[in-house]
N, C-alpha and C positions, 0 to 999 in steps of 0.2 A: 596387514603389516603397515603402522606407519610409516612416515620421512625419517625417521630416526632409524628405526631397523632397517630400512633399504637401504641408508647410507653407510651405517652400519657392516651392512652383507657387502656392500663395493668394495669398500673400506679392506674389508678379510681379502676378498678378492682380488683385490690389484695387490695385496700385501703380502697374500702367498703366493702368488705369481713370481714377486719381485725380488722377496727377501730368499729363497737361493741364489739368485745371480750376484745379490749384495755377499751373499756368506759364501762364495766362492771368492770373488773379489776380495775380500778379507783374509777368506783363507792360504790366497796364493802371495800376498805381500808379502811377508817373512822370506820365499823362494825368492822371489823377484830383489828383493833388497838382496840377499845374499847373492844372486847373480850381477848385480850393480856392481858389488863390493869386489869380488872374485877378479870379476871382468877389467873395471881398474886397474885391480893391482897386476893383471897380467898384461895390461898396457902401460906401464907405470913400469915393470919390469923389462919384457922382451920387446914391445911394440912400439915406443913412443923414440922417435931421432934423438930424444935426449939423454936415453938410457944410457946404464952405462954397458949394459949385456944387449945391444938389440939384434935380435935373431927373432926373425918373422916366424921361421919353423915353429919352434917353443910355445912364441906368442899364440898362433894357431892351434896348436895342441892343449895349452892353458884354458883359451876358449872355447877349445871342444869338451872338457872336462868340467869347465862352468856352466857351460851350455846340459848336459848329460845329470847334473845335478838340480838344474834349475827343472828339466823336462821330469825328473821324480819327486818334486816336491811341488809340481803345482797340481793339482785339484780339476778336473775337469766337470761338468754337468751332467756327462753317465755315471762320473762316482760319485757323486754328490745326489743325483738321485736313489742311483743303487743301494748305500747307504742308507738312506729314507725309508725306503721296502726293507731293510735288514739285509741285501746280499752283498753289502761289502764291510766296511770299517762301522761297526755296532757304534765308536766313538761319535764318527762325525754323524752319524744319522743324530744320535742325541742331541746334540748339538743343533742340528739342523731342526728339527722338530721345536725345540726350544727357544731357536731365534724364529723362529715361523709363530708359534704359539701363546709364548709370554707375552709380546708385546700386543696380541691382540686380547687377552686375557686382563691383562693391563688395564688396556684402552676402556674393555671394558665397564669394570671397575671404577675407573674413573668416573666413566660418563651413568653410570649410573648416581654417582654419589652425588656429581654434579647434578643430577634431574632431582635427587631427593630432596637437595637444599634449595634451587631455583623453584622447583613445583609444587614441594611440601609433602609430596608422598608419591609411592611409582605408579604407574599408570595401574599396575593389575594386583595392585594391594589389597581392593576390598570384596566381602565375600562372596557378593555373586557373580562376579564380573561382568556385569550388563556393560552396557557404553556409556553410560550414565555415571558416573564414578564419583564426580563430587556433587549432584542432588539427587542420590539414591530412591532416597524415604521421598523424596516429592513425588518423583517417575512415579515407584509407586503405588503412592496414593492415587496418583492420575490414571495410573492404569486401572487401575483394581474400580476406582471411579464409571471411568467410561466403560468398562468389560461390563460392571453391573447394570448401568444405565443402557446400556446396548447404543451407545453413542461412539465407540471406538473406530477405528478408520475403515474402511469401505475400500474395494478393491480398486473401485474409481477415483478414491482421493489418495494421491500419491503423501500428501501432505496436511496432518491434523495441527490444527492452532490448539493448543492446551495452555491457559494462564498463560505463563509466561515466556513460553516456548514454541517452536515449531517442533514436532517432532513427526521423522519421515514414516509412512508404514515398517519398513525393513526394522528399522528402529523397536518397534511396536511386535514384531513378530522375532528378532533376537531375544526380547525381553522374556520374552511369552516360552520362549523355548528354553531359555537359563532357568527360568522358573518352573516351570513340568520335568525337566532333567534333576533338580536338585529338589521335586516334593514339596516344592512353598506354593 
């Protein structure tokens, strides 16, 4: 796996880690604001010296029934995962799966279209998939070269100079094995 794919795989993983605690937080705004709003007007009504009805009682009671509304519409992280498995609200798992998923889907997307146009082509485009991807036909010839000559790498040379290359043994035995698997 290259640096692209590891960061890639972080990337997913610190983002599905993170994005339920985002989409809870998101999801309990709306409660939160209406307990804001509630709460207010029931100190604006019964609580505040300047009312013109202030009776603490009420007030109390106002804020136990904001509070009682605000405690059913916030979203907790066992429903919110439960959800996710399918044992609770089928909606918010959707939801949840979809803020987890598209963006990494996305991200994707992106970053490959990005490699397409910066690189000119994706890494695992061509048809044999050796490591060699943009001097193919040289590899090779260079192998096919040194295999007949009996001049190919030795278990003692970790590293064969070919024209205009270094190339490792591993190198040289990848090649050697895409080409016995696929018959050329």
């Amino acid at each position: 796996m290259n640096g692209w794919n590891r960061l890639f795989v972080v990337a997913a993983v610190v983002w599905a880690l993170v994005a339920p605690f985002l989409l809870i937080a998101e999801n309990n705004k709306p409660a939160e604001r209406l307990f804001s709003l509630c709460s207010d007007a029931a100190y604006h009504l019964y609580g505040s010296s300047s009312s013109s009805q202030l009776d603490m009682d009420r007030y109390r009671a106002e804020e136990a029934k904001c509070s009682a509304t605000l405690v059913r519409g916030l979203v907790g992280l066992p429903e919110m995962l439960g959800a996710m498995i399918g044992a609770g609200d089928w909606k918010l798992g959707a939801v949840a799966w979809g803020f987890i998923l598209i963006p990494l889907a996305l991200l994707w997307i992106v970053a490959r279209s990005v490699a397409r146009v910066v690189l000119g082509s994706p890494q695992d485009s061509d048809d044999d998939h050796t490591p060699h991807s943009a001097n193919n036909a040289y590899v090779d010839s260079l192998l096919n070269r040194h295999r007949f000559n009996g001049t190919g790498p030795s278990d003692s040379e970790p590293f064969q100079q070919l024209g205009c290359c270094q190339v490792r043994r591993t190198d040289f035995t990848f090649v050697r094995f895409w080409k016995h698997r696929r018959g050329l």
